[in-house]
PQR file with spaces between the fields and no chain letter, atoms N, CA, C, O and H, PARSE charges and radii, in Angstrom:
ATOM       1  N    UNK     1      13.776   23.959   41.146 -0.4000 1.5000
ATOM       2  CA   UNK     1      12.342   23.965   41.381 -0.0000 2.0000
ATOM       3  C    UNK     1      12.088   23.682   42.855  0.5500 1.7000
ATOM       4  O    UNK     1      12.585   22.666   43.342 -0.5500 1.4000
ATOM       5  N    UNK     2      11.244   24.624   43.718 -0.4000 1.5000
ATOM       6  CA   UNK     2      10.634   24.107   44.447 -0.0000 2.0000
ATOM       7  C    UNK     2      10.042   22.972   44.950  0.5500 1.7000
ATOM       8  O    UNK     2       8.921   22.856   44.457 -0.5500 1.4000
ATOM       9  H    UNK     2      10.841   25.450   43.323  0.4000 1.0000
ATOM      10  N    UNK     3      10.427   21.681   46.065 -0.4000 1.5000
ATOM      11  CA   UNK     3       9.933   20.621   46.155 -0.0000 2.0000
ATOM      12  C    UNK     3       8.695   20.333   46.203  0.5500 1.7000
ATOM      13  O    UNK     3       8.259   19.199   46.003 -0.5500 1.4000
ATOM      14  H    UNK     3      11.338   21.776   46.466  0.4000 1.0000
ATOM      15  N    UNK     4       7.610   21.901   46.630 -0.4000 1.5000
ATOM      16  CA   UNK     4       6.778   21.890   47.240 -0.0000 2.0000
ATOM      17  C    UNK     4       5.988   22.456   45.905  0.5500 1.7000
ATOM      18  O    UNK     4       4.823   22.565   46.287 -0.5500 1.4000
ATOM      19  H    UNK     4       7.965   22.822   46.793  0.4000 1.0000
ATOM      20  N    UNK     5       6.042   22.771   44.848 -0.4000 1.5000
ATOM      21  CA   UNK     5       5.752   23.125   43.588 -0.0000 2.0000
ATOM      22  C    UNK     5       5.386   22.113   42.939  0.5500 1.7000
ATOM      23  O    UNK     5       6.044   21.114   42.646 -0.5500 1.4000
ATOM      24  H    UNK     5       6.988   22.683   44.538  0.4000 1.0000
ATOM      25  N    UNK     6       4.153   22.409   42.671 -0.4000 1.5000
ATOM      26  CA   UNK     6       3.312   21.163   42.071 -0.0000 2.0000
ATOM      27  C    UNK     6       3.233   21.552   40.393  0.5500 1.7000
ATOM      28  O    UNK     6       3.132   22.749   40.122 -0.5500 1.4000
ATOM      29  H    UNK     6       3.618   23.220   42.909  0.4000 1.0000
ATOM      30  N    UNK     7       3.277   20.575   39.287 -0.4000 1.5000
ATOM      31  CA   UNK     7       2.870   21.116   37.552 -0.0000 2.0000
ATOM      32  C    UNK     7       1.396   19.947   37.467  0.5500 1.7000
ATOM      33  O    UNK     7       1.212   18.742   37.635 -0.5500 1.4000
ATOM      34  H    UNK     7       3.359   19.603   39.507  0.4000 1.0000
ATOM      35  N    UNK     8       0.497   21.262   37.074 -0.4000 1.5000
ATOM      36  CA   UNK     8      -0.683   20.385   35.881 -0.0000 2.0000
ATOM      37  C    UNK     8      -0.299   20.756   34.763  0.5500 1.7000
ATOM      38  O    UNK     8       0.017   21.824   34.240 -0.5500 1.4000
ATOM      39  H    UNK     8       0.646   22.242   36.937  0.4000 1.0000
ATOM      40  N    UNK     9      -0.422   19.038   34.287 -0.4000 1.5000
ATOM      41  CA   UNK     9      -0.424   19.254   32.827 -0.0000 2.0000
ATOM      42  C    UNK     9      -1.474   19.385   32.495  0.5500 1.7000
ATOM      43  O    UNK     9      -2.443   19.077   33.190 -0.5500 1.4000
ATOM      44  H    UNK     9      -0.679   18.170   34.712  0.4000 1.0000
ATOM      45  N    UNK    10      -1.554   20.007   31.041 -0.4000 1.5000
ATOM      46  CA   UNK    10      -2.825   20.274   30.690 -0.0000 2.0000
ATOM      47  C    UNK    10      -3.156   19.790   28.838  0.5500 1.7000
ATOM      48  O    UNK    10      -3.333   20.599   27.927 -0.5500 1.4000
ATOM      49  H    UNK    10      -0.767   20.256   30.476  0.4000 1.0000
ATOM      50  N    UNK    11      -3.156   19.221   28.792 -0.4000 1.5000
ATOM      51  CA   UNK    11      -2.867   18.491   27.363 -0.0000 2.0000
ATOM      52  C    UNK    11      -4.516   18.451   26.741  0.5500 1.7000
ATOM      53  O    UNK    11      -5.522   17.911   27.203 -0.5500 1.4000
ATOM      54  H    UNK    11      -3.013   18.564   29.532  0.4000 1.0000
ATOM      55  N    UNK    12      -4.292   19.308   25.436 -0.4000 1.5000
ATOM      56  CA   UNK    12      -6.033   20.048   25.002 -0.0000 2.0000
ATOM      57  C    UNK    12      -5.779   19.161   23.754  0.5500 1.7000
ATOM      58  O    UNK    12      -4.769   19.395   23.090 -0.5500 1.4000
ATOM      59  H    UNK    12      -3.475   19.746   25.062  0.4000 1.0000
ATOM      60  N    UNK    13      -6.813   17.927   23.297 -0.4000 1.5000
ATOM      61  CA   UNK    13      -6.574   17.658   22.043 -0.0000 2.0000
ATOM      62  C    UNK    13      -7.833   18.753   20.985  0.5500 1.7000
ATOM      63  O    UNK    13      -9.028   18.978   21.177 -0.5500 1.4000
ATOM      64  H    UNK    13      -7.634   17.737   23.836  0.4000 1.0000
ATOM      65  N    UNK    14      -6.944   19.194   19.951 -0.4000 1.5000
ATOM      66  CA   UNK    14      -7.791   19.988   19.180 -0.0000 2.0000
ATOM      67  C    UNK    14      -8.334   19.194   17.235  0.5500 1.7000
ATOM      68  O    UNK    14      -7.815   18.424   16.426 -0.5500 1.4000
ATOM      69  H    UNK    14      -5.973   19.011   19.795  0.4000 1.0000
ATOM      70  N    UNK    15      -9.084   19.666   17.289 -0.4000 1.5000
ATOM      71  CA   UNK    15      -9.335   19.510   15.754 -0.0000 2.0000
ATOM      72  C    UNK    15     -10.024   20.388   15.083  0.5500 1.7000
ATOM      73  O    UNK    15     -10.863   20.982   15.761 -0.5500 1.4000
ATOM      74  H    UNK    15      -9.506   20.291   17.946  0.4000 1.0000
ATOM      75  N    UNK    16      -9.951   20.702   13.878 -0.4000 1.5000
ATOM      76  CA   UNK    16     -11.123   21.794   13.763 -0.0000 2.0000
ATOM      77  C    UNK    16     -11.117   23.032   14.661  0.5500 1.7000
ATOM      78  O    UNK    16     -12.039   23.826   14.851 -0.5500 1.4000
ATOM      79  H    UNK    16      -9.269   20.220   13.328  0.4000 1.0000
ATOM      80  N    UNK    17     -10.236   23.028   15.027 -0.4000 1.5000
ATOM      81  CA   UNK    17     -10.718   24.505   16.417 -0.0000 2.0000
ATOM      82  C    UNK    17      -9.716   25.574   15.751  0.5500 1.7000
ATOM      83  O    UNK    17      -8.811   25.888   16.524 -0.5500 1.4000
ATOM      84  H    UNK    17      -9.488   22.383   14.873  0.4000 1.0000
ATOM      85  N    UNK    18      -9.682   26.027   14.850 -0.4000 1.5000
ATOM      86  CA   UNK    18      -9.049   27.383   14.662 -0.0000 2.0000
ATOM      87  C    UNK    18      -9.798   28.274   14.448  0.5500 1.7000
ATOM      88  O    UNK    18      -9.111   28.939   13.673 -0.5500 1.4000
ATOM      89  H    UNK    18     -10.417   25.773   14.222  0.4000 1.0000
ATOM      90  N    UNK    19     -10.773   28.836   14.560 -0.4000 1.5000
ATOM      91  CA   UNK    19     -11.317   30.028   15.132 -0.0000 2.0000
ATOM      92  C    UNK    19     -11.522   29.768   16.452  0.5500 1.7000
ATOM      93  O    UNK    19     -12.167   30.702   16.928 -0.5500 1.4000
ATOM      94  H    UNK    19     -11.332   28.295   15.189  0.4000 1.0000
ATOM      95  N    UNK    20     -11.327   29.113   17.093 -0.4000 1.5000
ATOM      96  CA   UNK    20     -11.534   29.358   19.030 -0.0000 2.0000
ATOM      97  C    UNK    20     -10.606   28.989   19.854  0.5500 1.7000
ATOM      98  O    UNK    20     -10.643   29.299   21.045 -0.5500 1.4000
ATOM      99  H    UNK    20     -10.802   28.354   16.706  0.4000 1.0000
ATOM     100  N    UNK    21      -9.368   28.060   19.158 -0.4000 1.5000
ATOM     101  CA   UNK    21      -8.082   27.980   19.809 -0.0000 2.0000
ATOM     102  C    UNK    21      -7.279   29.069   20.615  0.5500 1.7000
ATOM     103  O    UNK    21      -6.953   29.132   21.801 -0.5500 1.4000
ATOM     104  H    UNK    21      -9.339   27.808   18.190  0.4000 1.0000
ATOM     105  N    UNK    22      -7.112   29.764   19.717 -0.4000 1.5000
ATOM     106  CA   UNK    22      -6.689   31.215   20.943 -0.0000 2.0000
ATOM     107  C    UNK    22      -7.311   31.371   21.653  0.5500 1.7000
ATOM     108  O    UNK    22      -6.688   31.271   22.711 -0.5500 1.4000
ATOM     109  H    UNK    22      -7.376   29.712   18.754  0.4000 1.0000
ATOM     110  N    UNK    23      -8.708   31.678   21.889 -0.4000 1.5000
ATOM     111  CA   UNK    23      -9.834   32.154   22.982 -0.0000 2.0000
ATOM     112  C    UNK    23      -9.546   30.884   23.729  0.5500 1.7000
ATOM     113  O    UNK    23      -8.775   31.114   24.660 -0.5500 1.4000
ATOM     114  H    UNK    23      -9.214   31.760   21.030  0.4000 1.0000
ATOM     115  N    UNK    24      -9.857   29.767   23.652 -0.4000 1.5000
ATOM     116  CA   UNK    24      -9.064   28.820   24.510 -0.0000 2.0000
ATOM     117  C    UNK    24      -8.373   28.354   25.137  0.5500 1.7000
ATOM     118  O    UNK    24      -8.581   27.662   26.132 -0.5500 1.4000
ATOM     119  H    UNK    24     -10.484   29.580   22.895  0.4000 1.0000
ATOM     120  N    UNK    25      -6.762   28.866   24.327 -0.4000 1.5000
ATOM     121  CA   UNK    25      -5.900   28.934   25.433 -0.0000 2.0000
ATOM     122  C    UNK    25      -5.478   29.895   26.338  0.5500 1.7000
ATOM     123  O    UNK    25      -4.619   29.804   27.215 -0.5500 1.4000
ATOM     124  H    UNK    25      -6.592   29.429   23.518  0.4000 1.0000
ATOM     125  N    UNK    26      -6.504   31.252   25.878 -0.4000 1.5000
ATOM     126  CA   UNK    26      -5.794   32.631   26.659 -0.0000 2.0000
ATOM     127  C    UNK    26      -6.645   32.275   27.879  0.5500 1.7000
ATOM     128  O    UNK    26      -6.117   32.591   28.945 -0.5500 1.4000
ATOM     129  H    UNK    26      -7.202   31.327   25.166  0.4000 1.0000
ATOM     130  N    UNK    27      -8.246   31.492   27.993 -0.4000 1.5000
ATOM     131  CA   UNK    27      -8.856   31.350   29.623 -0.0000 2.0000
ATOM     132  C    UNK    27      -8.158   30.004   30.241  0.5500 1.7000
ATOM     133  O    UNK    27      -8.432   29.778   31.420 -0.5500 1.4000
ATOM     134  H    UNK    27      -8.675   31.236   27.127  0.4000 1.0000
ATOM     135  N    UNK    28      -7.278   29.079   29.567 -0.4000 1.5000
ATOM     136  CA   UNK    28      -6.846   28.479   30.325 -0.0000 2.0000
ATOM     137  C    UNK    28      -5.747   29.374   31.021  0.5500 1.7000
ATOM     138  O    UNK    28      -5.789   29.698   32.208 -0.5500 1.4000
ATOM     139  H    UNK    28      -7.056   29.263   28.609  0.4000 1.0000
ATOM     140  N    UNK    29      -4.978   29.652   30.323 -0.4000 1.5000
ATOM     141  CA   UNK    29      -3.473   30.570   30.492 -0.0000 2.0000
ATOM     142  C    UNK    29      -4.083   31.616   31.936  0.5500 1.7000
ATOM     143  O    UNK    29      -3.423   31.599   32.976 -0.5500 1.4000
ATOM     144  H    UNK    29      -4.945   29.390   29.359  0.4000 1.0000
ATOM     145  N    UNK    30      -5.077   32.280   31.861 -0.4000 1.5000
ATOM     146  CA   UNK    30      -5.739   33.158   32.727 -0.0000 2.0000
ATOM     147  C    UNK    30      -6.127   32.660   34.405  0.5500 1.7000
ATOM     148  O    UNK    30      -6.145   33.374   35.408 -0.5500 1.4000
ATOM     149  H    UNK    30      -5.613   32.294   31.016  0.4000 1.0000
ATOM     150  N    UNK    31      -6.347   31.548   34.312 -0.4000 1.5000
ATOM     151  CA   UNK    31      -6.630   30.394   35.689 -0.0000 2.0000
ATOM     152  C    UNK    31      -5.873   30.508   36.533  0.5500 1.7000
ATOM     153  O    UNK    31      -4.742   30.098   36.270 -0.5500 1.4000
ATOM     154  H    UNK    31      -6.332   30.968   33.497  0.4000 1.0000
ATOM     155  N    UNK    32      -6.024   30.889   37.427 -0.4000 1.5000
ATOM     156  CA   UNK    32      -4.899   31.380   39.089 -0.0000 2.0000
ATOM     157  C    UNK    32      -5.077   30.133   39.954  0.5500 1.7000
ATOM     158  O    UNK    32      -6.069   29.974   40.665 -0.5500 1.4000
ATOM     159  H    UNK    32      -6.943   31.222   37.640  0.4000 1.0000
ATOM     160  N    UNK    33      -3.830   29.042   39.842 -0.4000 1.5000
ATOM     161  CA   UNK    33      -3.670   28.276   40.819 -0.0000 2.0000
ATOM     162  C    UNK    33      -2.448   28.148   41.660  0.5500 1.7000
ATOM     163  O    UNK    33      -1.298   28.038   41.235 -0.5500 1.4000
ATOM     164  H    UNK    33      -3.024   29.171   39.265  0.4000 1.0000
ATOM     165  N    UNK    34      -2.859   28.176   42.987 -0.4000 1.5000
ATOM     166  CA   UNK    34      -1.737   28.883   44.142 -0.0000 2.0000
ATOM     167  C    UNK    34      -1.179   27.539   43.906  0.5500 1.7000
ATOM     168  O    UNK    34      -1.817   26.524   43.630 -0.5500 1.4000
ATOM     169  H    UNK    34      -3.794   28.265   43.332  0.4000 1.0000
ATOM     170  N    UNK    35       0.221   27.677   44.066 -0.4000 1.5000
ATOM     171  CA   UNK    35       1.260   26.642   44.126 -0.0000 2.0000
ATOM     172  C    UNK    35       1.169   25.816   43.048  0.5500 1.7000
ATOM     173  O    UNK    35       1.398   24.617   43.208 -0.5500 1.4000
ATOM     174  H    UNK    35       0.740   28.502   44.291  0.4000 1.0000
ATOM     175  N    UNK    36       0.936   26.156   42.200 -0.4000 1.5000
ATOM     176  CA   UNK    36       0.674   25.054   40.798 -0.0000 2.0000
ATOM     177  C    UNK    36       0.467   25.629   39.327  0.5500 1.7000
ATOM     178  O    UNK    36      -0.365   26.277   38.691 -0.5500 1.4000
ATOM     179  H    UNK    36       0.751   27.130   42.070  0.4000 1.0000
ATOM     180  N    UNK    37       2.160   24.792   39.093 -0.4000 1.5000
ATOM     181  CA   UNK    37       2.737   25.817   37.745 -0.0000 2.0000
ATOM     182  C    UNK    37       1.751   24.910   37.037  0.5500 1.7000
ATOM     183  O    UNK    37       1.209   23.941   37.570 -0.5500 1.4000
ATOM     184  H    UNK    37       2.836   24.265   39.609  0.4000 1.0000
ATOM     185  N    UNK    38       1.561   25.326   35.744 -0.4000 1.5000
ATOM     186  CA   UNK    38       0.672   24.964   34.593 -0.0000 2.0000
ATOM     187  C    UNK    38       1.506   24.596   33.842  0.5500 1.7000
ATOM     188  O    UNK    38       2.595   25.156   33.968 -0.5500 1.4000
ATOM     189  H    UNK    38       2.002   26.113   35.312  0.4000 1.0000
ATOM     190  N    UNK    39       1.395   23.650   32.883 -0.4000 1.5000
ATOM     191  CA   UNK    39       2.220   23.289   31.765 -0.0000 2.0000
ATOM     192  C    UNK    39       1.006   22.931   30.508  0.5500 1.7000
ATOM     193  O    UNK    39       0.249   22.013   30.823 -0.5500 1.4000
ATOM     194  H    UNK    39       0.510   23.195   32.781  0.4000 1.0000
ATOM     195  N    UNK    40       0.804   23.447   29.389 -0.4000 1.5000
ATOM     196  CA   UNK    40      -0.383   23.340   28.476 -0.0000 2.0000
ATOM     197  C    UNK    40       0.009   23.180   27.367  0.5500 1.7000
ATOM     198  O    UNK    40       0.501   24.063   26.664 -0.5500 1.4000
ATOM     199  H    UNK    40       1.419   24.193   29.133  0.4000 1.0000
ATOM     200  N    UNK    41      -0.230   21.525   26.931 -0.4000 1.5000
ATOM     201  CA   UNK    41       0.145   21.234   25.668 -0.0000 2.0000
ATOM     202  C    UNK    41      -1.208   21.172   24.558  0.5500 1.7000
ATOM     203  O    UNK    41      -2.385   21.171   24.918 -0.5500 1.4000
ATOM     204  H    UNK    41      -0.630   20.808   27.503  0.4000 1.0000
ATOM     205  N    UNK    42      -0.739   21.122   23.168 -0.4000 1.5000
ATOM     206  CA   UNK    42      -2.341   21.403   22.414 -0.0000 2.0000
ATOM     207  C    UNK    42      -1.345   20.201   21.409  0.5500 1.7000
ATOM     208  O    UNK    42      -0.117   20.112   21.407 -0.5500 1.4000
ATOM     209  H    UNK    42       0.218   21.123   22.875  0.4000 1.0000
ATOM     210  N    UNK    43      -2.361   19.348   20.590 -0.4000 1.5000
ATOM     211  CA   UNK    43      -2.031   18.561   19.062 -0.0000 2.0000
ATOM     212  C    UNK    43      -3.070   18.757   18.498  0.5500 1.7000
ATOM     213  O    UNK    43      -3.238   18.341   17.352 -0.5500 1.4000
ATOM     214  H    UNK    43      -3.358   19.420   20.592  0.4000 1.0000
């Protein structure tokens, strides 16, 4: 890994959300941040 490579985590607590969970995680997943890997956890 790059030293200079930054990770957000992204930790979504869900309940009830299965009709909008996908739509949820596909505009997080979609988010363009220069130098900054994403890591996206859901419970």
């Amino acid at each position: 890994m790059n030293s200079k490579e930054k990770t957000l985590s992204i930790i979504i607590p869900v309940y009830n959300e299965e009709k909008t969970i996908t739509e949820l995680l596909d505009l997080v997943e979609k988010v363009e941040l220069q130098g900054i890997k994403k890591e996206i956890n859901y419970y």
